[in-house]
C-alpha positions in Angstrom: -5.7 11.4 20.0 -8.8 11.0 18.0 -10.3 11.3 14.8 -7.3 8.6 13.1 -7.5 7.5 9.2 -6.5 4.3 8.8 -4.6 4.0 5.2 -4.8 0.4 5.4 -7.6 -1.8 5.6 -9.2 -4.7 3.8 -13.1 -5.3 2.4 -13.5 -8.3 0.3 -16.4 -8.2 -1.5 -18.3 -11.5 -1.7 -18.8 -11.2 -5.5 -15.1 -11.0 -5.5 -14.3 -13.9 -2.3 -16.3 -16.5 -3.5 -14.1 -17.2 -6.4 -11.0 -17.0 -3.7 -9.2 -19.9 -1.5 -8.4 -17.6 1.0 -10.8 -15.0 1.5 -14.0 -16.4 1.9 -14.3 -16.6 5.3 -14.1 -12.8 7.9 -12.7 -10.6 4.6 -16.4 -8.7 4.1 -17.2 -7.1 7.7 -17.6 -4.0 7.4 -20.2 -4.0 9.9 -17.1 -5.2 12.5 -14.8 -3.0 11.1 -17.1 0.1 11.6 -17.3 -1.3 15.4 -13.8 -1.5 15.6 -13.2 1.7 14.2 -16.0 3.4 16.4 -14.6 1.5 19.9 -11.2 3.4 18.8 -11.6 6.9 17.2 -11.1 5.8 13.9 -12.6 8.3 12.0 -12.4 6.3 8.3 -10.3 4.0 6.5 -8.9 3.3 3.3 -10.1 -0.1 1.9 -7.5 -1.9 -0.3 -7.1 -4.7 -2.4 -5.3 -7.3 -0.2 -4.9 -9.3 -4.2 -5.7 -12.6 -4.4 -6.2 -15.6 -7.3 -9.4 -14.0 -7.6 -8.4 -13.4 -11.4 -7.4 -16.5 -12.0 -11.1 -17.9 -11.2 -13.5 -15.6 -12.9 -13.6 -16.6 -17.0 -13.5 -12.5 -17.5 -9.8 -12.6 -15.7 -8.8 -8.9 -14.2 -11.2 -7.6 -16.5 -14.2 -8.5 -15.0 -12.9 -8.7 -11.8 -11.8 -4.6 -11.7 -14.9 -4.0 -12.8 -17.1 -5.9 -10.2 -14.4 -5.2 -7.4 -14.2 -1.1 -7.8 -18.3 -1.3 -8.3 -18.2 -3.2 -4.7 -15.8 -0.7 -3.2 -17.8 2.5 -4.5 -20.9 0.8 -3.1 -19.3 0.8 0.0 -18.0 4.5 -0.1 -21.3 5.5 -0.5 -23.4 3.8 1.4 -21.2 5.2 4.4 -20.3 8.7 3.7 -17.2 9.9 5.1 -16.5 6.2 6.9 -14.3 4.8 3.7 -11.7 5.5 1.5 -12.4 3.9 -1.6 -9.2 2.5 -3.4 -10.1 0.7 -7.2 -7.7 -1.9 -8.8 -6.9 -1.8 -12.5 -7.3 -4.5 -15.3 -4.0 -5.9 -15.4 -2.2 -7.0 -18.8 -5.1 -4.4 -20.6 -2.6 -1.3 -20.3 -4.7 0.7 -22.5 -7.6 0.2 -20.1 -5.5 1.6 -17.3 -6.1 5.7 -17.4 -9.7 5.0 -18.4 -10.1 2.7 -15.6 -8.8 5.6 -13.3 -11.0 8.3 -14.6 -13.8 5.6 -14.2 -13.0 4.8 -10.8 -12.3 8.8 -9.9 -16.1 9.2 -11.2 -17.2 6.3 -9.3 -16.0 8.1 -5.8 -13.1 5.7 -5.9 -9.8 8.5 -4.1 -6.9 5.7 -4.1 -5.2 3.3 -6.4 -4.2 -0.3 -5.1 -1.5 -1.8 -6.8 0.2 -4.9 -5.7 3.8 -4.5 -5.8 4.5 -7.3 -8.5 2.1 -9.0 -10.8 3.4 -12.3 -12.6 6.6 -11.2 -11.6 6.8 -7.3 -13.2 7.3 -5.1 -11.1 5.7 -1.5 -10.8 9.2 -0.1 -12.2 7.4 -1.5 -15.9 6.9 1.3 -18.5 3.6 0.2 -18.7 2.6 2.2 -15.4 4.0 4.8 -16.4 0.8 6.0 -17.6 -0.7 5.3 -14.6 1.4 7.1 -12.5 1.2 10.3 -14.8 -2.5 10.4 -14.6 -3.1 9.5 -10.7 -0.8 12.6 -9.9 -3.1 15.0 -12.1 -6.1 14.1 -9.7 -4.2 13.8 -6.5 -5.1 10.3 -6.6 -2.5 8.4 -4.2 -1.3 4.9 -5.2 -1.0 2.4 -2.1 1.0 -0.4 -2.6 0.4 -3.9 -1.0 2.2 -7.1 -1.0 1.7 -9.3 -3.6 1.1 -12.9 -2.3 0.4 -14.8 -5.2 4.0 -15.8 -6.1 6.0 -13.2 -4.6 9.9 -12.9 -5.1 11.0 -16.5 -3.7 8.3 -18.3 -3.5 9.4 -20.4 -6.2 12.5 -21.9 -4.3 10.4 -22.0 -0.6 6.7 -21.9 0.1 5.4 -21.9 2.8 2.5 -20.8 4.9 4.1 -19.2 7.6 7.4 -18.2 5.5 5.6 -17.1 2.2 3.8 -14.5 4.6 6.3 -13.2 7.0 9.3 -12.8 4.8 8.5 -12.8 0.9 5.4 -10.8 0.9 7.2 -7.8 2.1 10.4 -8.7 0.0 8.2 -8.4 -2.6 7.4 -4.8 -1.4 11.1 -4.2 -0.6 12.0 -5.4 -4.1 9.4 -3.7 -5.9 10.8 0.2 -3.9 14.0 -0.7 -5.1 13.6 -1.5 -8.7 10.8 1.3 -9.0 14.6 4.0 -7.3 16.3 2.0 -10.1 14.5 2.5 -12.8 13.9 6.2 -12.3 11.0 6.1 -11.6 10.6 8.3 -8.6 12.6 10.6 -10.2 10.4 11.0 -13.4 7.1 10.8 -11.1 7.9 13.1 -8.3 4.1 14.7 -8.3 2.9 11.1 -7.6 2.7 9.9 -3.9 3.2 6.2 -3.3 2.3 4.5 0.1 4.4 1.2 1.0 2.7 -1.0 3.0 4.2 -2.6 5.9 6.9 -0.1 6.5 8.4 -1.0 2.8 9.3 -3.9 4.3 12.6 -4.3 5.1 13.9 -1.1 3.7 14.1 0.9 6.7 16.8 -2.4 8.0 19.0 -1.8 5.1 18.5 2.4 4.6 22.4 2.6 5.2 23.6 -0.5 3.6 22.1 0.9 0.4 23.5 4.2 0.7 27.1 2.4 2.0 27.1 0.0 -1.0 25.8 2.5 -3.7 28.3 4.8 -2.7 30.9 2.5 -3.1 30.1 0.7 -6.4 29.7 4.1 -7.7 33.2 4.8 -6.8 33.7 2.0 -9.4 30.9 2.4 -12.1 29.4 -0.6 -10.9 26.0 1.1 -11.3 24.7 4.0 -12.8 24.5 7.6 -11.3 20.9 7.5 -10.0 21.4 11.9 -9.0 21.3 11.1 -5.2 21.7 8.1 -2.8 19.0 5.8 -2.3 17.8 7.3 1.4 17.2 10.1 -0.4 14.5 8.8 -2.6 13.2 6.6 0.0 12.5 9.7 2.3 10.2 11.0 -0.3 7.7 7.7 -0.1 5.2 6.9 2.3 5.4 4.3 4.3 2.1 3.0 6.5 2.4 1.0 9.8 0.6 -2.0 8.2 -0.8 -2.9 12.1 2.6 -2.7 13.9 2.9 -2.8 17.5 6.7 -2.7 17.7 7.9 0.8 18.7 11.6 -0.7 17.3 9.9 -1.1 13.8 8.6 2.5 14.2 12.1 4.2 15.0 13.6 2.4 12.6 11.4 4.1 9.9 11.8 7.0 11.3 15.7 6.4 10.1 14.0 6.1 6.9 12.0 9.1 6.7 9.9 11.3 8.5 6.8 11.4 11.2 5.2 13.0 8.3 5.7 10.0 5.7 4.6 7.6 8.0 1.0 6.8 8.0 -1.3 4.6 10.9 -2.9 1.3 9.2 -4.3 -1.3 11.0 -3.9 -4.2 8.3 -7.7 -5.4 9.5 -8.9 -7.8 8.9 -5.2 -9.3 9.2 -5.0 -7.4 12.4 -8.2 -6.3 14.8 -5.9 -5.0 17.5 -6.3 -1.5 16.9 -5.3 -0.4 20.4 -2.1 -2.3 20.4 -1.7 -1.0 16.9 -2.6 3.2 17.7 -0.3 2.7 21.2 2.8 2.0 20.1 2.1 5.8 18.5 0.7 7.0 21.3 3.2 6.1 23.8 6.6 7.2 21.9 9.1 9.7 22.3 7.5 11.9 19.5 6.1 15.4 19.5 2.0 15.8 19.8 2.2 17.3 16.3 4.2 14.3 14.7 2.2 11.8 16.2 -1.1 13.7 14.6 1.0 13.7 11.0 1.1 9.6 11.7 -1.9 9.2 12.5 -4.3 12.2 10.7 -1.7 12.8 7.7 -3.0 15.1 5.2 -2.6 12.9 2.0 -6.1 11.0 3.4 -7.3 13.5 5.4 -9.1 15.0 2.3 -10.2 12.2 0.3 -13.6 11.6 0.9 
Protein backbone atom coordinates (compact mmCIF):
# COMPACT_ATOMS: atom_id res chain seq x y z
CA UNK A 1 0.00 0.00 0.00
CA UNK A 2 1.05 3.42 -0.83
CA UNK A 3 -0.04 6.79 -1.70
CA UNK A 4 -2.27 6.99 2.00
CA UNK A 5 -4.21 10.44 3.09
CA UNK A 6 -4.09 10.90 6.39
CA UNK A 7 -7.57 12.66 7.58
CA UNK A 8 -6.06 13.51 10.78
CA UNK A 9 -3.24 15.51 11.55
CA UNK A 10 -2.22 18.64 13.55
CA UNK A 11 -0.27 22.09 12.49
CA UNK A 12 -0.25 24.76 15.05
CA UNK A 13 0.58 27.83 13.76
CA UNK A 14 2.89 29.87 15.95
CA UNK A 15 0.73 32.99 15.60
CA UNK A 16 -1.89 30.87 16.98
CA UNK A 17 0.52 28.61 19.80
CA UNK A 18 2.03 31.39 21.32
CA UNK A 19 -1.04 32.48 23.06
CA UNK A 20 -1.61 28.57 24.09
CA UNK A 21 -0.44 26.53 27.38
CA UNK A 22 -0.16 23.53 25.63
CA UNK A 23 0.91 23.90 22.28
CA UNK A 24 3.85 25.88 22.07
CA UNK A 25 6.32 23.47 22.08
CA UNK A 26 6.51 20.39 18.65
CA UNK A 27 2.64 21.52 17.34
CA UNK A 28 4.30 23.59 14.08
CA UNK A 29 6.52 20.88 12.25
CA UNK A 30 5.57 20.60 9.24
CA UNK A 31 9.00 20.12 8.10
CA UNK A 32 8.89 16.65 10.39
CA UNK A 33 5.63 15.77 9.43
CA UNK A 34 6.51 15.96 5.61
CA UNK A 35 9.51 13.52 6.71
CA UNK A 36 7.32 11.39 8.40
CA UNK A 37 4.88 11.26 5.78
CA UNK A 38 7.65 10.84 2.96
CA UNK A 39 9.49 7.75 5.18
CA UNK A 40 5.81 6.18 4.93
CA UNK A 41 3.87 6.69 1.67
CA UNK A 42 1.84 9.25 2.97
CA UNK A 43 0.77 11.00 0.12
CA UNK A 44 -1.02 14.18 2.08
CA UNK A 45 -2.77 14.98 5.14
CA UNK A 46 -5.53 16.82 6.45
CA UNK A 47 -4.44 19.44 8.99
CA UNK A 48 -7.00 20.09 11.81
CA UNK A 49 -7.65 22.21 14.62
CA UNK A 50 -6.63 20.10 17.62
CA UNK A 51 -8.75 23.46 19.74
CA UNK A 52 -7.16 24.92 22.40
CA UNK A 53 -7.63 28.19 24.90
CA UNK A 54 -6.16 29.93 22.13
CA UNK A 55 -9.54 32.11 22.10
CA UNK A 56 -9.48 32.80 25.33
CA UNK A 57 -5.92 34.60 25.00
CA UNK A 58 -6.13 36.78 22.00
CA UNK A 59 -8.34 40.32 22.96
CA UNK A 60 -10.16 39.55 19.31
CA UNK A 61 -11.52 36.01 20.95
CA UNK A 62 -12.52 33.32 17.95
CA UNK A 63 -12.72 36.19 15.81
CA UNK A 64 -9.39 37.03 15.31
CA UNK A 65 -8.27 33.86 15.99
CA UNK A 66 -10.36 32.08 12.72
CA UNK A 67 -9.08 34.59 10.91
CA UNK A 68 -5.27 34.33 11.60
CA UNK A 69 -5.66 30.41 12.04
CA UNK A 70 -7.41 29.53 8.40
CA UNK A 71 -4.77 32.41 6.90
CA UNK A 72 -1.96 30.03 8.57
CA UNK A 73 -3.50 26.93 7.29
CA UNK A 74 -4.09 28.24 3.59
CA UNK A 75 -0.47 29.41 3.72
CA UNK A 76 0.43 26.03 4.33
CA UNK A 77 -1.79 24.43 1.60
CA UNK A 78 -0.09 26.41 -0.78
CA UNK A 79 3.08 26.61 -0.16
CA UNK A 80 3.05 22.65 -0.52
CA UNK A 81 0.73 21.79 -3.34
CA UNK A 82 -0.94 18.57 -3.13
CA UNK A 83 1.00 17.74 0.51
CA UNK A 84 -2.06 19.26 2.73
CA UNK A 85 -5.52 19.27 3.29
CA UNK A 86 -6.47 22.48 4.55
CA UNK A 87 -9.30 22.41 7.19
CA UNK A 88 -10.49 26.22 8.53
CA UNK A 89 -12.24 26.77 11.93
CA UNK A 90 -15.24 29.14 12.28
CA UNK A 91 -15.77 32.27 14.64
CA UNK A 92 -17.63 30.78 17.30
CA UNK A 93 -20.67 32.63 19.17
CA UNK A 94 -20.67 35.05 15.59
CA UNK A 95 -23.28 32.60 13.85
CA UNK A 96 -23.92 35.02 11.21
CA UNK A 97 -20.16 34.93 10.38
CA UNK A 98 -20.35 31.20 9.94
CA UNK A 99 -21.49 30.55 5.95
CA UNK A 100 -19.38 33.64 5.06
CA UNK A 101 -16.53 32.29 6.91
CA UNK A 102 -16.97 29.00 4.84
CA UNK A 103 -17.16 30.66 1.46
CA UNK A 104 -13.98 32.61 2.71
CA UNK A 105 -12.14 29.69 3.66
CA UNK A 106 -13.44 27.66 0.34
CA UNK A 107 -11.73 30.71 -1.58
CA UNK A 108 -8.81 30.59 0.45
CA UNK A 109 -8.06 26.75 -0.70
CA UNK A 110 -9.30 25.75 2.67
CA UNK A 111 -11.40 21.80 1.54
CA UNK A 112 -12.43 20.74 5.24
CA UNK A 113 -14.26 22.17 8.19
CA UNK A 114 -12.92 21.52 11.84
CA UNK A 115 -15.30 21.63 14.44
CA UNK A 116 -14.71 20.53 17.87
CA UNK A 117 -17.42 18.38 19.12
CA UNK A 118 -18.70 20.81 22.05
CA UNK A 119 -17.84 24.42 22.60
CA UNK A 120 -18.77 25.87 26.11
CA UNK A 121 -20.79 22.97 26.55
CA UNK A 122 -23.25 23.15 23.10
CA UNK A 123 -22.99 20.62 21.24
CA UNK A 124 -22.96 20.41 17.32
CA UNK A 125 -26.75 19.11 17.57
CA UNK A 126 -27.36 23.41 18.15
CA UNK A 127 -29.64 24.92 15.47
CA UNK A 128 -27.09 27.37 15.13
CA UNK A 129 -24.99 24.88 12.78
CA UNK A 130 -27.52 24.18 10.99
CA UNK A 131 -26.45 26.67 8.66
CA UNK A 132 -23.21 25.37 8.58
CA UNK A 133 -24.05 22.10 7.72
CA UNK A 134 -26.44 23.18 4.84
CA UNK A 135 -23.78 25.16 3.19
CA UNK A 136 -20.58 22.72 3.63
CA UNK A 137 -22.67 19.94 1.80
CA UNK A 138 -23.38 22.37 -1.29
CA UNK A 139 -19.46 22.51 -1.87
CA UNK A 140 -18.64 18.94 -0.86
CA UNK A 141 -16.93 20.47 1.93
CA UNK A 142 -16.47 17.56 4.71
CA UNK A 143 -16.77 18.56 8.40
CA UNK A 144 -14.08 16.60 10.76
CA UNK A 145 -14.92 16.56 14.14
CA UNK A 146 -12.27 16.52 16.96
CA UNK A 147 -12.39 16.27 20.66
CA UNK A 148 -12.97 19.17 22.47
CA UNK A 149 -10.46 19.42 25.47
CA UNK A 150 -11.18 22.57 26.99
CA UNK A 151 -13.91 21.36 29.39
CA UNK A 152 -15.21 18.39 27.88
CA UNK A 153 -18.31 16.44 29.32
CA UNK A 154 -16.97 15.61 32.97
CA UNK A 155 -14.40 17.49 33.46
CA UNK A 156 -16.09 19.52 35.91
CA UNK A 157 -16.55 16.53 38.55
CA UNK A 158 -12.75 14.99 37.66
CA UNK A 159 -9.75 16.55 35.89
CA UNK A 160 -7.18 15.22 35.32
CA UNK A 161 -4.16 14.98 33.09
CA UNK A 162 -4.10 11.65 32.21
CA UNK A 163 -8.08 11.09 32.71
CA UNK A 164 -9.27 14.43 31.10
CA UNK A 165 -7.43 12.87 27.91
CA UNK A 166 -8.09 9.28 27.71
CA UNK A 167 -11.71 9.15 28.73
CA UNK A 168 -13.60 12.55 28.42
CA UNK A 169 -12.12 13.91 25.36
CA UNK A 170 -13.63 11.19 23.31
CA UNK A 171 -16.89 11.13 25.52
CA UNK A 172 -17.10 14.37 24.46
CA UNK A 173 -17.05 13.02 20.80
CA UNK A 174 -19.27 10.07 21.80
CA UNK A 175 -21.69 12.56 23.37
CA UNK A 176 -21.65 15.00 20.77
CA UNK A 177 -22.70 11.75 17.75
CA UNK A 178 -25.38 10.97 20.02
CA UNK A 179 -27.16 14.17 20.61
CA UNK A 180 -26.30 15.31 16.90
CA UNK A 181 -28.79 11.18 16.04
CA UNK A 182 -31.09 12.83 18.69
CA UNK A 183 -31.67 15.86 17.51
CA UNK A 184 -32.22 14.84 13.92
CA UNK A 185 -29.73 15.99 12.75
CA UNK A 186 -28.38 13.37 10.49
CA UNK A 187 -31.55 12.90 9.27
CA UNK A 188 -32.16 16.49 8.07
CA UNK A 189 -28.34 16.74 6.75
CA UNK A 190 -27.87 13.53 4.98
CA UNK A 191 -25.80 15.36 1.95
CA UNK A 192 -23.33 16.39 4.67
CA UNK A 193 -20.44 13.99 5.57
CA UNK A 194 -19.08 14.14 9.09
CA UNK A 195 -15.74 12.53 10.21
CA UNK A 196 -15.48 11.36 14.03
CA UNK A 197 -12.31 11.37 15.23
CA UNK A 198 -10.95 8.62 17.31
CA UNK A 199 -13.36 5.99 16.13
CA UNK A 200 -16.36 8.22 17.63
CA UNK A 201 -15.08 7.25 20.67
CA UNK A 202 -16.69 4.86 22.42
CA UNK A 203 -19.59 4.36 20.05
CA UNK A 204 -18.45 1.40 18.29
CA UNK A 205 -18.45 -0.33 22.36
CA UNK A 206 -22.04 0.47 22.86
CA UNK A 207 -23.39 0.04 18.91
CA UNK A 208 -25.77 -2.69 20.29
CA UNK A 209 -26.54 -1.38 23.64
CA UNK A 210 -28.04 1.57 21.81
CA UNK A 211 -29.94 -0.28 19.40
CA UNK A 212 -31.03 -2.89 22.53
CA UNK A 213 -32.14 0.03 24.78
CA UNK A 214 -33.70 2.21 22.05
CA UNK A 215 -35.63 -0.63 21.05
CA UNK A 216 -36.88 -1.17 24.22
CA UNK A 217 -37.85 2.25 25.55
CA UNK A 218 -39.53 2.60 22.37
CA UNK A 219 -41.69 -0.26 23.23
CA UNK A 220 -42.66 2.19 26.05
CA UNK A 221 -42.60 5.77 24.57
CA UNK A 222 -39.71 6.48 26.61
CA UNK A 223 -38.27 8.32 23.65
CA UNK A 224 -39.26 9.56 20.51
CA UNK A 225 -39.43 7.63 17.10
CA UNK A 226 -36.08 8.70 15.57
CA UNK A 227 -37.34 6.54 11.88
CA UNK A 228 -34.54 3.88 12.42
CA UNK A 229 -32.26 2.54 15.20
CA UNK A 230 -29.28 4.21 16.18
CA UNK A 231 -26.60 1.76 14.23
CA UNK A 232 -28.36 2.76 11.45
CA UNK A 233 -27.41 6.32 11.53
CA UNK A 234 -24.09 5.68 12.92
CA UNK A 235 -23.17 3.53 9.76
CA UNK A 236 -23.65 6.54 7.66
CA UNK A 237 -20.76 8.67 9.59
CA UNK A 238 -17.21 8.46 9.20
CA UNK A 239 -15.12 7.47 11.60
CA UNK A 240 -11.08 7.99 11.26
CA UNK A 241 -8.54 5.78 13.12
CA UNK A 242 -7.19 8.90 15.16
CA UNK A 243 -3.45 6.85 15.30
CA UNK A 244 -4.72 3.42 16.46
CA UNK A 245 -2.64 0.52 16.65
CA UNK A 246 -5.16 -1.90 18.11
CA UNK A 247 -6.56 -4.27 15.46
CA UNK A 248 -9.51 -4.97 18.45
CA UNK A 249 -10.43 -1.17 18.16
CA UNK A 250 -10.51 -1.60 14.30
CA UNK A 251 -12.96 -4.64 14.27
CA UNK A 252 -14.98 -3.23 16.57
CA UNK A 253 -15.68 -0.26 14.18
CA UNK A 254 -16.10 -2.38 11.66
CA UNK A 255 -19.32 -3.54 13.87
CA UNK A 256 -20.06 -0.04 13.54
CA UNK A 257 -19.89 0.52 10.01
CA UNK A 258 -18.01 -0.20 7.05
CA UNK A 259 -14.23 -0.44 5.62
CA UNK A 260 -15.46 2.32 3.53
CA UNK A 261 -16.46 4.82 6.45
CA UNK A 262 -13.37 4.23 8.15
CA UNK A 263 -10.61 6.54 7.37
CA UNK A 264 -6.41 6.20 8.33
CA UNK A 265 -5.32 9.28 10.67
CA UNK A 266 -2.33 9.35 12.36
CA UNK A 267 -3.26 11.91 15.17
CA UNK A 268 0.52 13.46 14.64
CA UNK A 269 1.84 15.25 16.32
CA UNK A 270 0.02 13.27 19.27
CA UNK A 271 1.19 10.26 17.49
CA UNK A 272 4.54 9.95 15.10
CA UNK A 273 4.27 6.18 14.88
CA UNK A 274 2.94 6.02 11.48
CA UNK A 275 4.05 2.42 10.89
CA UNK A 276 2.52 1.09 13.94
CA UNK A 277 -0.45 3.13 13.04
CA UNK A 278 -0.71 2.05 8.82
CA UNK A 279 0.12 -1.88 10.19
CA UNK A 280 -2.57 -2.62 12.15
CA UNK A 281 -4.41 -1.95 8.51
CA UNK A 282 -2.09 -3.60 6.75
CA UNK A 283 -1.88 -6.74 8.53
CA UNK A 284 -5.82 -7.59 8.96
CA UNK A 285 -8.16 -10.00 7.86
CA UNK A 286 -9.58 -7.41 5.23
CA UNK A 287 -9.85 -7.45 1.40
CA UNK A 288 -6.94 -5.46 -0.61
CA UNK A 289 -9.79 -3.15 -1.85
CA UNK A 290 -11.16 -2.42 1.76
CA UNK A 291 -7.93 -1.74 3.14
CA UNK A 292 -7.34 0.92 0.01
CA UNK A 293 -11.10 2.45 1.00
CA UNK A 294 -9.31 2.89 4.75
CA UNK A 295 -6.61 4.14 3.86
CA UNK A 296 -7.07 6.14 0.09
CA UNK A 297 -11.01 6.79 0.81
CA UNK A 298 -12.48 8.95 -1.80
CA UNK A 299 -14.03 11.73 0.48
CA UNK A 300 -10.07 13.16 0.68
CA UNK A 301 -8.81 11.66 -2.20
CA UNK A 302 -10.09 14.73 -4.24
CA UNK A 303 -9.63 17.62 -2.13
CA UNK A 304 -6.60 19.32 -3.03
Amino acid sequence: MSGFIDAHSHYMPPKVAEHTMFFKVGWSDVDGQLKLMDEHGVEKAALLYPTSDAHLNLSGGWQELSKIYNDEISAVVKKYPGRFIGAGILPIGSPEHYVPTISAMHEAGLSMLSLASSYDGVYLSDEQFYPVFEACAKINMPIHIHSQIINPIGEDRVKDPLLSPVLEYVFDVSICAGKMMMEGVFSRFPKTSFIFAHYGGVLPLVRERFDTTYTMLRGREFVKDLGGKPSEFFKNLYFDTSGSKSPASLACALELTDADHIIFGSDYPANKDFKGALNVISEFDLSEISKKMITTNPLLANLA
